[in-house]
C-alpha positions in Angstrom: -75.3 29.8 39.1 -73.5 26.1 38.7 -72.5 26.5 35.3 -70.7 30.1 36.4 -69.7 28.4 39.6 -68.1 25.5 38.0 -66.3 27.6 34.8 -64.9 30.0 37.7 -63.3 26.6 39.3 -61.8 25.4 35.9 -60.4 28.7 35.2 -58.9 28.5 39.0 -57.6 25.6 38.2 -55.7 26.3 34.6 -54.1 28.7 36.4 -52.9 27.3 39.1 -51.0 24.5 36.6 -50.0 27.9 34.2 -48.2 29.3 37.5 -46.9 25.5 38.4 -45.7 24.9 34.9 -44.7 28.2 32.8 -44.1 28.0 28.8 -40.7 27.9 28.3 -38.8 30.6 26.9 -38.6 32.6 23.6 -35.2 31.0 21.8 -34.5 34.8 21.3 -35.0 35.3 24.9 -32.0 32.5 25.6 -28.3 33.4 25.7 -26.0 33.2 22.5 -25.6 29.2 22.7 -28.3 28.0 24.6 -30.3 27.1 22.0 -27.7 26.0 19.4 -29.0 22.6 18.2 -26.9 19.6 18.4 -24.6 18.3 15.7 -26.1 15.9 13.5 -24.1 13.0 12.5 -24.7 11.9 9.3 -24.0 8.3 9.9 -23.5 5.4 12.6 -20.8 6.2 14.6 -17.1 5.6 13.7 -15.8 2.2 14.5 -12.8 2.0 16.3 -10.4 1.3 13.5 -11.6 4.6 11.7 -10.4 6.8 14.6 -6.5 8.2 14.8 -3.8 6.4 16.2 -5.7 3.2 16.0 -3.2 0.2 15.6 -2.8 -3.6 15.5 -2.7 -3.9 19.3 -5.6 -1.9 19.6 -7.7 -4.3 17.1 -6.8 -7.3 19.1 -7.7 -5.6 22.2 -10.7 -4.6 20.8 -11.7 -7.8 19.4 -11.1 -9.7 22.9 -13.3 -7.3 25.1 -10.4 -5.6 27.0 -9.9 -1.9 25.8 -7.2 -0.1 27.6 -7.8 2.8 30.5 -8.9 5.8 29.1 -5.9 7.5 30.7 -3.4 4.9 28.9 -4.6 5.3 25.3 -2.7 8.0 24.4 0.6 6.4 25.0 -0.6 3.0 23.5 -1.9 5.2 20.1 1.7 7.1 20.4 3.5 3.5 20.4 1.1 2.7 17.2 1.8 5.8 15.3 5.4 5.0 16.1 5.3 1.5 14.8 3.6 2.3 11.5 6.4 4.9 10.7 9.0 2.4 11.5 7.0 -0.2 9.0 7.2 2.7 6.2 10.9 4.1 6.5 11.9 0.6 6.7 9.9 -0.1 3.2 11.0 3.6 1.9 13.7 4.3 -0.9 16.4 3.7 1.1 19.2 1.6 2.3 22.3 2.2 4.5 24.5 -0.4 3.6 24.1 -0.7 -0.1 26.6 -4.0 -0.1 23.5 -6.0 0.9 21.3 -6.0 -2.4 24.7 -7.3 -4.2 24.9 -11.3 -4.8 27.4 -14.0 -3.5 30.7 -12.1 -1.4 28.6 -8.6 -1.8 31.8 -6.7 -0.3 34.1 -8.0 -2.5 31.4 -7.9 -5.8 31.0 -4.0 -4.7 34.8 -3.5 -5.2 34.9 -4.8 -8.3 31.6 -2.8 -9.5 33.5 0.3 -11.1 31.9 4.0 -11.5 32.2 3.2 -15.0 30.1 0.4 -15.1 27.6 1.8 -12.5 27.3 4.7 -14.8 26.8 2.9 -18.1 23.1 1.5 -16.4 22.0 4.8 -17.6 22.3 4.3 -21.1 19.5 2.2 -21.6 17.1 0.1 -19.6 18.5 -3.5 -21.5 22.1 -2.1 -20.1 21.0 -2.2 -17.1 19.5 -5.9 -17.0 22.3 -7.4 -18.6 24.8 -6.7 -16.1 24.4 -8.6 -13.0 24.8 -6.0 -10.1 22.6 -3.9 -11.7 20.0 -6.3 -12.3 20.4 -6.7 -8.3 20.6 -2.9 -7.8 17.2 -2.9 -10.0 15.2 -5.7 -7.5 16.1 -3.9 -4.5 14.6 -1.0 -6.1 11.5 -2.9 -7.0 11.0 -4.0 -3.7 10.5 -0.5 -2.6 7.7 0.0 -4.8 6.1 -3.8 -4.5 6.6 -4.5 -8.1 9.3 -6.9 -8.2 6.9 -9.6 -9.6 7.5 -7.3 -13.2 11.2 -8.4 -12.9 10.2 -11.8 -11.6 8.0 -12.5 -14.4 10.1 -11.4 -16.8 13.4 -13.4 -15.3 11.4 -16.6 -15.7 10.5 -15.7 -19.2 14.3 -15.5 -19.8 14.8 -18.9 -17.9 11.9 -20.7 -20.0 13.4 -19.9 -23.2 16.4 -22.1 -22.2 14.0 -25.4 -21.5 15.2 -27.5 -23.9 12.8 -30.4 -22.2 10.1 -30.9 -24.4 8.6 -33.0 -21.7 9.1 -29.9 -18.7 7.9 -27.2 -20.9 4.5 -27.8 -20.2 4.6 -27.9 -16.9 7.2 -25.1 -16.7 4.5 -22.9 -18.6 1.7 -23.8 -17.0 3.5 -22.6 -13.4 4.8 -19.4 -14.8 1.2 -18.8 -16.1 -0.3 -19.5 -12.4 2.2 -17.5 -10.8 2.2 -14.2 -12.9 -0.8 -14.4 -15.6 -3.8 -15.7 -14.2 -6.4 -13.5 -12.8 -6.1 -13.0 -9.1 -2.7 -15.0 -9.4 -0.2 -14.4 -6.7 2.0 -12.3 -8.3 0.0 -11.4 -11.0 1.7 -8.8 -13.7 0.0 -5.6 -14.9 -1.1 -6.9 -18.4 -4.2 -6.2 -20.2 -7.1 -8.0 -21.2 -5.9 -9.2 -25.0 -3.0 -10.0 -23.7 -3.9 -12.1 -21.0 -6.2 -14.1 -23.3 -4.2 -14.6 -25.7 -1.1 -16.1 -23.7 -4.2 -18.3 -22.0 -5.0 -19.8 -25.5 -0.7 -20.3 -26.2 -1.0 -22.4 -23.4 -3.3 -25.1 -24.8 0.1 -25.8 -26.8 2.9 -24.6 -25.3 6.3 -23.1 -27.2 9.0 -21.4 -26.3 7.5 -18.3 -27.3 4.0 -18.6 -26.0 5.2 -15.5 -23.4 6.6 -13.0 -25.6 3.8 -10.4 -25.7 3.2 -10.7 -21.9 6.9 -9.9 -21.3 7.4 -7.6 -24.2 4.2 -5.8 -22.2 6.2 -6.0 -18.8 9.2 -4.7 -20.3 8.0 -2.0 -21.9 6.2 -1.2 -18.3 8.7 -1.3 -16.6 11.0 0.5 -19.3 8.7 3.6 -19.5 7.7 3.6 -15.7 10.3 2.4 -13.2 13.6 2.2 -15.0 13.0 6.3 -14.7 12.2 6.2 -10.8 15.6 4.1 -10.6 18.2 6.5 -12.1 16.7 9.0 -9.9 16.3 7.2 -6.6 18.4 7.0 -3.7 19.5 3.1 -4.2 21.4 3.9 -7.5 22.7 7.3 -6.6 24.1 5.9 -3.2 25.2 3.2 -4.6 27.0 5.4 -7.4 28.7 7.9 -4.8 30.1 4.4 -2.9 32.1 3.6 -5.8 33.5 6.8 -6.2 34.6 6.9 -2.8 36.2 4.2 -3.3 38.5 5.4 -6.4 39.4 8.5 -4.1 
């Protein structure tokens, strides 16, 4: 009589907490949605500086522990994305006043600069470098793409070969070589491996022609590669159309 007395009082009780605490539903019993399971990110969460509209101000900001309102981000990320596309057109292919990439008097250099001349820079890519306002025309160009240190490189090759100094030839050599040959040099040219070595090993004696293969290389780079871009970009068919305003 216990026992049954006592197994009656345990079922009372399970289900009394079964009525206190039901099973929850069936996921086929829920709503469409209710049940969806939460996106799973694949990674830690973005910083910041991955997320759009991010920008310099936003960085520093960041950095010094004082974010913005939530309800002034927008305009501050608008401001960004406007400030970045300034940066770009003003690095883009183009110019307004095309007086400014000419040397020494540039208004007066740009009315003697016929069409004729101007046109003859197509001929050939050595054309083009020996006459002075195209060389110009060529660096602003360059600038564009952030490869003037080609031209650089190979105007200081030209300038070396006139050292007539035995005595600054060395050191002329060895500064050329840290500036544009070295690995990880400041401007360093697009050159390859051979190349590079081989120009290291002129320099234990320096010549006159211990640069020739490096700027044959940069020549012929920039020959094939942006001599093309050139004729076809904005700076020398601006630049042409000026001058033929000019004669009409």
């Amino acid at each position: 009589m216990q026992a049954d007395a006592l197994l009656q009082h345990t079922e009372g009780d399970n289900s009394e907490r079964f009525c206190r605490h039901p099973p929850p539903p069936h996921p086929q019993m829920l709503p469409a949605g209710l049940w969806d399971p939460p996106p799973v990110r694949s990674g830690p969460p973005s910083p910041s500086w991955e997320k759009p509209g991010f920008c310099c101000q936003s960085l520093s900001q960041h950095a010094a522990g004082t974010d913005p309102p939530a309800e002034r981000t927008g305009q501050r990320q608008n401001r960004g994305m406007r400030t970045r596309l300034g940066c770009l057109s003003h690095k883009s292919d183009s110019y307004n006043d095309f007086t400014a990439i000419l040397p020494d008097k540039p208004n007066r250099a740009l009315k003697r600069l016929s069409t004729e001349e101007a046109t003859r820079w197509a001929d050939s890519f050595d054309v083009l470098l020996s006459h002075k306002y195209g060389l110009a025309a060529f660096r602003a160009f360059l600038k564009t793409e952030f490869s003037e240190e080609n031209l650089e490189f190979w105007l200081a090759c030209e300038d070396f070969k006139k050292t007539r100094s035995a005595a600054k030839l060395a050191s002329k050599a060895q500064r050329i070589f840290e500036e544009f040959i070295d690995v990880q040099a400041p401007r360093e040219v697009n050159i390859d491996f051979q190349t590079r070595e081989l120009t290291r090993r002129n320099m234990q004696e320096p010549s006159l022609s211990c640069f020739d293969q490096a700027q044959g290389k940069v020549h012929s780079l920039m020959e094939k590669d942006s001599y093309p871009r050139f004729l076809r970009s904005k700076i020398y068919t601006d630049l042409l159309s000026q001058t033929q305003r000019r004669l009409s």
